[in-house]
TIPAKE-686112 format. One record per residue (C-alpha): residue number from 1; residue in three letters; y, z, x. Coordinates in Angstrom, 3 decimals, always signed. Layout:
N
[NUM; "Ala"; [Y; Z; X]]
...
END
This chain:
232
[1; "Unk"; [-11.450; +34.944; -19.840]]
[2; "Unk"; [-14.650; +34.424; -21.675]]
[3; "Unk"; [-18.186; +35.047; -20.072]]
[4; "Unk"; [-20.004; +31.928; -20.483]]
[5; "Unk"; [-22.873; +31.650; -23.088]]
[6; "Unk"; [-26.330; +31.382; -22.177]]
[7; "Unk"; [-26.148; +27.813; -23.024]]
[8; "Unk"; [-23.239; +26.785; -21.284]]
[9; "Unk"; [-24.826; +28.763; -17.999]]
[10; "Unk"; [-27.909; +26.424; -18.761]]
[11; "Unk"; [-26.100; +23.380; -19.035]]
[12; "Unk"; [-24.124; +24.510; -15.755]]
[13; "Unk"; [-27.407; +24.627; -13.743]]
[14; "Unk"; [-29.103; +21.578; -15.130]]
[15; "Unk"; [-26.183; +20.163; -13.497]]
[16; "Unk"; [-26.024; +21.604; -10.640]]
[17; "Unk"; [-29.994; +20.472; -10.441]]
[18; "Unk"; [-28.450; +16.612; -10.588]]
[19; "Unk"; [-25.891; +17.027; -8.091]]
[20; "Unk"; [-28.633; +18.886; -5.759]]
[21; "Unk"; [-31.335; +16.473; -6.087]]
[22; "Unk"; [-28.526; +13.408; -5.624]]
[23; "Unk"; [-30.261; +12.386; -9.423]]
[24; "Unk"; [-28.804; +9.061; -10.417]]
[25; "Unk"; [-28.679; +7.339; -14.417]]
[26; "Unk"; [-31.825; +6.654; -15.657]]
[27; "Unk"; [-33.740; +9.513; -13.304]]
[28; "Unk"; [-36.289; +11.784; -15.197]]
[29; "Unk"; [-35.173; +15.345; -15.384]]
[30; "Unk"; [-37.593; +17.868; -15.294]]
[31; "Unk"; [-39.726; +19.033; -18.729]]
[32; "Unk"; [-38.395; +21.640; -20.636]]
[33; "Unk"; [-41.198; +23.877; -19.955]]
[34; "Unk"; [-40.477; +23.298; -16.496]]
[35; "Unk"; [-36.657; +24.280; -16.823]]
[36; "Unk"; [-37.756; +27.146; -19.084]]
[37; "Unk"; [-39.826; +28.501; -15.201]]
[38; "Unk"; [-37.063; +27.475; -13.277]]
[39; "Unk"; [-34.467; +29.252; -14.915]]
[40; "Unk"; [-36.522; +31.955; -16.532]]
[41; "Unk"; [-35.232; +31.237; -20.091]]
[42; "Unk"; [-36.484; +30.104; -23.079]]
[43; "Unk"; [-36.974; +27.344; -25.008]]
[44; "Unk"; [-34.774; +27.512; -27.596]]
[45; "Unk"; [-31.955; +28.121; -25.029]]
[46; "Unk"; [-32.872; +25.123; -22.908]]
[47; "Unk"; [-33.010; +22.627; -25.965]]
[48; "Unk"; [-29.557; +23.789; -26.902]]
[49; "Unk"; [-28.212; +22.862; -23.438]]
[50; "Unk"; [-30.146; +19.404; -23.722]]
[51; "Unk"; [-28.659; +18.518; -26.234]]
[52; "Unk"; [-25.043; +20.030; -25.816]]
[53; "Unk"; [-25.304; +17.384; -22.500]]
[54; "Unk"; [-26.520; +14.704; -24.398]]
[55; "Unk"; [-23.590; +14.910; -26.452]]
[56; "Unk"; [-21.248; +14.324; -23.172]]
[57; "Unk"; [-23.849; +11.277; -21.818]]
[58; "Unk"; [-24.947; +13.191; -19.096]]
[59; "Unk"; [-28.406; +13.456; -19.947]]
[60; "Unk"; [-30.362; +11.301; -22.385]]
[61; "Unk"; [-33.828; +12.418; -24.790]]
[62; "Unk"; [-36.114; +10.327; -25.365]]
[63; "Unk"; [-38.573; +11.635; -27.787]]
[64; "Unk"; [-42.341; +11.404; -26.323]]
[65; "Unk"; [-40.909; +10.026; -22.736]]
[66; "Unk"; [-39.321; +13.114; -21.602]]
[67; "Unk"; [-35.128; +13.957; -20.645]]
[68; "Unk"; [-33.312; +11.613; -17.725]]
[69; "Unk"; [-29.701; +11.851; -16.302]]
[70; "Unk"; [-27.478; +9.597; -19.134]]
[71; "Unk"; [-25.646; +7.030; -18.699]]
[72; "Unk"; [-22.270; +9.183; -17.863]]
[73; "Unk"; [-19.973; +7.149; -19.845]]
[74; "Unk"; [-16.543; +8.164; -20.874]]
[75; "Unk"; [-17.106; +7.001; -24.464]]
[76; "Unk"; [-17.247; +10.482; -25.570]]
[77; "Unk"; [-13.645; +11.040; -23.853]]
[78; "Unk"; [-12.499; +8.558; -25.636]]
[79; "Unk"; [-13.936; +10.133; -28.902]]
[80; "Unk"; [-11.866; +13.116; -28.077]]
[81; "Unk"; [-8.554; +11.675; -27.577]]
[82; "Unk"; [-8.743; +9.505; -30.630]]
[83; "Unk"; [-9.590; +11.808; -33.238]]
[84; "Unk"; [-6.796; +14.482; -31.090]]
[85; "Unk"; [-4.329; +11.868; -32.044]]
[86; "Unk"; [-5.189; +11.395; -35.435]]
[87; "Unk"; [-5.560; +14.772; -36.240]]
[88; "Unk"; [-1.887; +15.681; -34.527]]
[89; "Unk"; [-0.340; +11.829; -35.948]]
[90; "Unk"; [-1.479; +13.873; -39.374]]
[91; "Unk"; [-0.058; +16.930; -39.080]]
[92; "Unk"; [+3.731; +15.428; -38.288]]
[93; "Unk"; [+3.369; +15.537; -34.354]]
[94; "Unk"; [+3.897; +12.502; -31.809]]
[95; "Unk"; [+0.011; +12.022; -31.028]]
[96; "Unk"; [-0.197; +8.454; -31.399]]
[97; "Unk"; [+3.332; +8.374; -28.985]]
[98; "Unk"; [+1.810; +10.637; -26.179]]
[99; "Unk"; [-1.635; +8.693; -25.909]]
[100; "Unk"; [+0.433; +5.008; -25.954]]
[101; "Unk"; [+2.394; +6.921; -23.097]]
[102; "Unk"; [-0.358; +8.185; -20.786]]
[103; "Unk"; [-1.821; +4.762; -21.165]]
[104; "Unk"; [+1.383; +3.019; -20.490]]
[105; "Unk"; [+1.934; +5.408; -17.526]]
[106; "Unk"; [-1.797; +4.365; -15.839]]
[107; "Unk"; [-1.136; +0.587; -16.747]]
[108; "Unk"; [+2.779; +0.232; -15.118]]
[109; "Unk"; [+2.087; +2.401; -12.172]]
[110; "Unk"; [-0.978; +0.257; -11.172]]
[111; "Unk"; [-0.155; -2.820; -11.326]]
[112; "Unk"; [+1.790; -2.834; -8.450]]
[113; "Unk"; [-1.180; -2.483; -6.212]]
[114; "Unk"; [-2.976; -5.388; -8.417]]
[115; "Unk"; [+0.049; -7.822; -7.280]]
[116; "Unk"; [-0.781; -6.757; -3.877]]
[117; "Unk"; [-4.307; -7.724; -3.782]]
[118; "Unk"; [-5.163; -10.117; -6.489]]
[119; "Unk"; [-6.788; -13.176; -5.779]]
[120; "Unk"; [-6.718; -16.702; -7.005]]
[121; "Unk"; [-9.819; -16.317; -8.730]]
[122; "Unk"; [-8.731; -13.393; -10.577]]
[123; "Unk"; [-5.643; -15.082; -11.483]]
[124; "Unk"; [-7.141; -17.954; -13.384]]
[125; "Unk"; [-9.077; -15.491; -15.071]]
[126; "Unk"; [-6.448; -14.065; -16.271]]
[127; "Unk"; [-4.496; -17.021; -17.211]]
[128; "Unk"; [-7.812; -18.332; -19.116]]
[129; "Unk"; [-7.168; -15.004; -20.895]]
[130; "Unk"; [-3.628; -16.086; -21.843]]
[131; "Unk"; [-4.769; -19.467; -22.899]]
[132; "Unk"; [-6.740; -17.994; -24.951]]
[133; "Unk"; [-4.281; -15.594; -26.701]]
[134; "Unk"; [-2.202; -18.515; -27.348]]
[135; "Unk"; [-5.456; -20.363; -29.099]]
[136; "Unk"; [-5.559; -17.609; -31.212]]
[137; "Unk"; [-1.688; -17.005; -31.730]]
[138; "Unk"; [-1.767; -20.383; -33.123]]
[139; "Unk"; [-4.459; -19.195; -35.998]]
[140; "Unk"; [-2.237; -16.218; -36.838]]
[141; "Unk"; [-3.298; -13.481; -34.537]]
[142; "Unk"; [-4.123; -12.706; -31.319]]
[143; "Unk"; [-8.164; -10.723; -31.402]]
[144; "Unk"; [-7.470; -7.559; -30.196]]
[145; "Unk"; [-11.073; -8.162; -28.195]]
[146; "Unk"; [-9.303; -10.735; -25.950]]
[147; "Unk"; [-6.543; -8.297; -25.401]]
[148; "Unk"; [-8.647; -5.653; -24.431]]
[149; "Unk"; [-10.394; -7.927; -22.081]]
[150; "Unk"; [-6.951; -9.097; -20.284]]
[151; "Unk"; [-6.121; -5.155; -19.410]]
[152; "Unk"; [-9.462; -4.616; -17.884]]
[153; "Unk"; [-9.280; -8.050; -15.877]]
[154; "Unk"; [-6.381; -7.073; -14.941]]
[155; "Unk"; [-7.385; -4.192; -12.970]]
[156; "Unk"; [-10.368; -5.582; -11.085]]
[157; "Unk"; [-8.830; -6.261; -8.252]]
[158; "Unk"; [-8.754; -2.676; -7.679]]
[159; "Unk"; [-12.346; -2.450; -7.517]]
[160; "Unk"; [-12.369; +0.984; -9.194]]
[161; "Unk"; [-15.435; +1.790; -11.514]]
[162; "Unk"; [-14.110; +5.012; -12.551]]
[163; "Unk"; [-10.249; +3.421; -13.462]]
[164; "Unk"; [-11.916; +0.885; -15.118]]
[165; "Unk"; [-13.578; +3.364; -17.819]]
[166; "Unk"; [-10.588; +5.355; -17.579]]
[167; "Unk"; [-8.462; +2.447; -19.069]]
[168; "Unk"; [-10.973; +1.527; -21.311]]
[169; "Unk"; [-11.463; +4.656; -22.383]]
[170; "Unk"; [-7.594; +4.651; -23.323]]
[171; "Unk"; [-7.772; +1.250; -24.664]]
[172; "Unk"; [-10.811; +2.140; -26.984]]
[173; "Unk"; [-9.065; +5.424; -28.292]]
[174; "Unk"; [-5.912; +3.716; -28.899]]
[175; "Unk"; [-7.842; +1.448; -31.268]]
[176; "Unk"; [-9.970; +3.852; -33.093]]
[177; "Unk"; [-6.677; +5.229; -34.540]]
[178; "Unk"; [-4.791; +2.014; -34.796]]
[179; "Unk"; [-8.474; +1.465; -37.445]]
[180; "Unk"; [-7.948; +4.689; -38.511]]
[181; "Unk"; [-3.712; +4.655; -39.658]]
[182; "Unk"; [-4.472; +0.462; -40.922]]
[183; "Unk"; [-2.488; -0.200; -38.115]]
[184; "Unk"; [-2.325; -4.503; -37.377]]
[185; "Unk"; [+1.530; -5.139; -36.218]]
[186; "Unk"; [+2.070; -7.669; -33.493]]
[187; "Unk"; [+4.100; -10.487; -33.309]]
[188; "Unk"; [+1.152; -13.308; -31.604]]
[189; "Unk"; [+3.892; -15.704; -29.849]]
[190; "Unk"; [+5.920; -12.467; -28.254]]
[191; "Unk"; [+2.572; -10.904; -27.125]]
[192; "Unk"; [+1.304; -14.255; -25.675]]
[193; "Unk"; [+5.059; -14.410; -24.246]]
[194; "Unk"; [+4.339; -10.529; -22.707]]
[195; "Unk"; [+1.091; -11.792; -20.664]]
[196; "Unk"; [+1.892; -14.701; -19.816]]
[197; "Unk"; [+4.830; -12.808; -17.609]]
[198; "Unk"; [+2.837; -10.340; -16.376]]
[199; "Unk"; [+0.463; -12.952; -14.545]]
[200; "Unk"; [+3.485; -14.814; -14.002]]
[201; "Unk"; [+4.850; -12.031; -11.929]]
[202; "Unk"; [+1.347; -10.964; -9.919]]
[203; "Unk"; [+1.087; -14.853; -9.158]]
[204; "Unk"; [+4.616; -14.360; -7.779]]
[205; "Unk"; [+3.671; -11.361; -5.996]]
[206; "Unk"; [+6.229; -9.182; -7.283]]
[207; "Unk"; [+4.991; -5.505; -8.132]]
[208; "Unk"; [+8.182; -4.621; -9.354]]
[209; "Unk"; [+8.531; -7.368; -12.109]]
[210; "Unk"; [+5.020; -6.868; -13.033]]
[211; "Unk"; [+5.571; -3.206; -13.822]]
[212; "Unk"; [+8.366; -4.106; -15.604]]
[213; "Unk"; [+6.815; -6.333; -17.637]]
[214; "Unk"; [+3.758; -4.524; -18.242]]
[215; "Unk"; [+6.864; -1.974; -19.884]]
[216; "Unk"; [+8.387; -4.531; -21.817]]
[217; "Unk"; [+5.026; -5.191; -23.259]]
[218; "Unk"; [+3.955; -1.366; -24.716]]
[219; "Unk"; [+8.128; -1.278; -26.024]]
[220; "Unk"; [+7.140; -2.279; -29.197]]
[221; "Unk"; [+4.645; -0.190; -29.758]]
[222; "Unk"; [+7.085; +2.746; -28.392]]
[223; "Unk"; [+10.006; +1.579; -30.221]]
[224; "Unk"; [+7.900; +2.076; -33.831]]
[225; "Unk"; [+6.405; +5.186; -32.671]]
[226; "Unk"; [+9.536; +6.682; -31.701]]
[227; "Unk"; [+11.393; +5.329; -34.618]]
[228; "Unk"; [+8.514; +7.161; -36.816]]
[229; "Unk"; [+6.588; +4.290; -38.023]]
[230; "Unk"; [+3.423; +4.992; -39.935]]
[231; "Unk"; [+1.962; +2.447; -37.859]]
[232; "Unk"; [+0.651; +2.472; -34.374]]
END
């Protein structure tokens, strides 16, 4: 196993300097002179583990202000699976397939628990969302934007910050290579159809049907991967 770089030791201990001082987004780190005295490097080595963090939004530079924790976002996770699954897609192997599976995975065995606690509010929501689909189906396409935004309504019952970036994050990489392999197939009607079950089944309070017809809805998508479709 590797010994970590100086860098990487840096960037260890900067975070280990959040976690200790219970730092939160938006709090001012220390200077990098005073990093340099607290870890008795230099400055060349600190600036390199700024910015290695930066890169991962967990701290943020702003030039003539100083360095503060980042925002922690997962957009850079999503980055990385995207351009993974292009790059593998590329080469001959099932990337696209694997990422519409983990996301397919997280989506079906959820959504049991949403049937459980959804509300009435959320479920009007949600069938504004479907409402809207169809408004669009009828134009020749449902937005991919009002897709995106039934999946994370659909999931806020759950009340979970984290699985709500995690799904987005999914969501956000599945779409930077559907861009990236001119990817557009969708039938509107049978994907208004697909949505318009799954809120049929929460409203019925059936996790089972709901999980099945949150499968039913990535089959499609499956189906062409599997059948080695250029497209998504």
């Amino acid at each position: 196993m590797a010994r970590p770089t100086m860098t990487q030791d840096i960037e260890r201990r900067i975070k280990e300097l959040i976690l200790g001082h219970r730092l939160a987004p938006g709090d001012q780190l220390p200077t990098e002179t005073e990093l340099m005295e607290l870890f008795a490097v230099g400055r060349v080595s600190v600036r390199e583990a700024l910015k290695a963090l930066q890169a991962t939004n967990v701290v943020e530079i702003r030039r003539g202000f100083g360095t503060f924790v980042g925002t922690l976002s997962l957009a850079p996770f999503a980055d990385g699976l995207a351009f993974r699954a292009v790059v593998r897609q590329r080469q001959g192997e099932p990337g696209l397939l694997e990422l519409m599976k983990v996301r397919e995975a997280l989506e079906a065995g959820l959504i049991g628990a949403v049937a459980a606690d959804i509300t009435a509010e959320e479920l009007a929501a949600l069938r504004g969302l479907v409402a809207r689909m169809e408004y669009e189906a009828g134009g020749g396409g449902v937005a991919r934007s009002t897709d995106r935004a039934f999946h994370l309504a659909l999931y806020a019952s759950l009340d979970s910050h984290l699985l709500s970036e995690v799904l987005d994050a999914f969501w956000a990489a599945l779409e930077r290579v559907r861009e990236d392999m001119d990817d557009d197939h969708q039938d509107p009607c049978l994907t208004c159809a697909q949505h318009r079950e799954i809120v049929d089944a929460l409203e019925a309070g059936d996790g089972g049907r709901a999980a099945r017809a949150m499968r039913v809805h990535f089959d499609g998508v499956r189906g062409r991967l599997e059948a080695g479709s250029p497209g998504w």
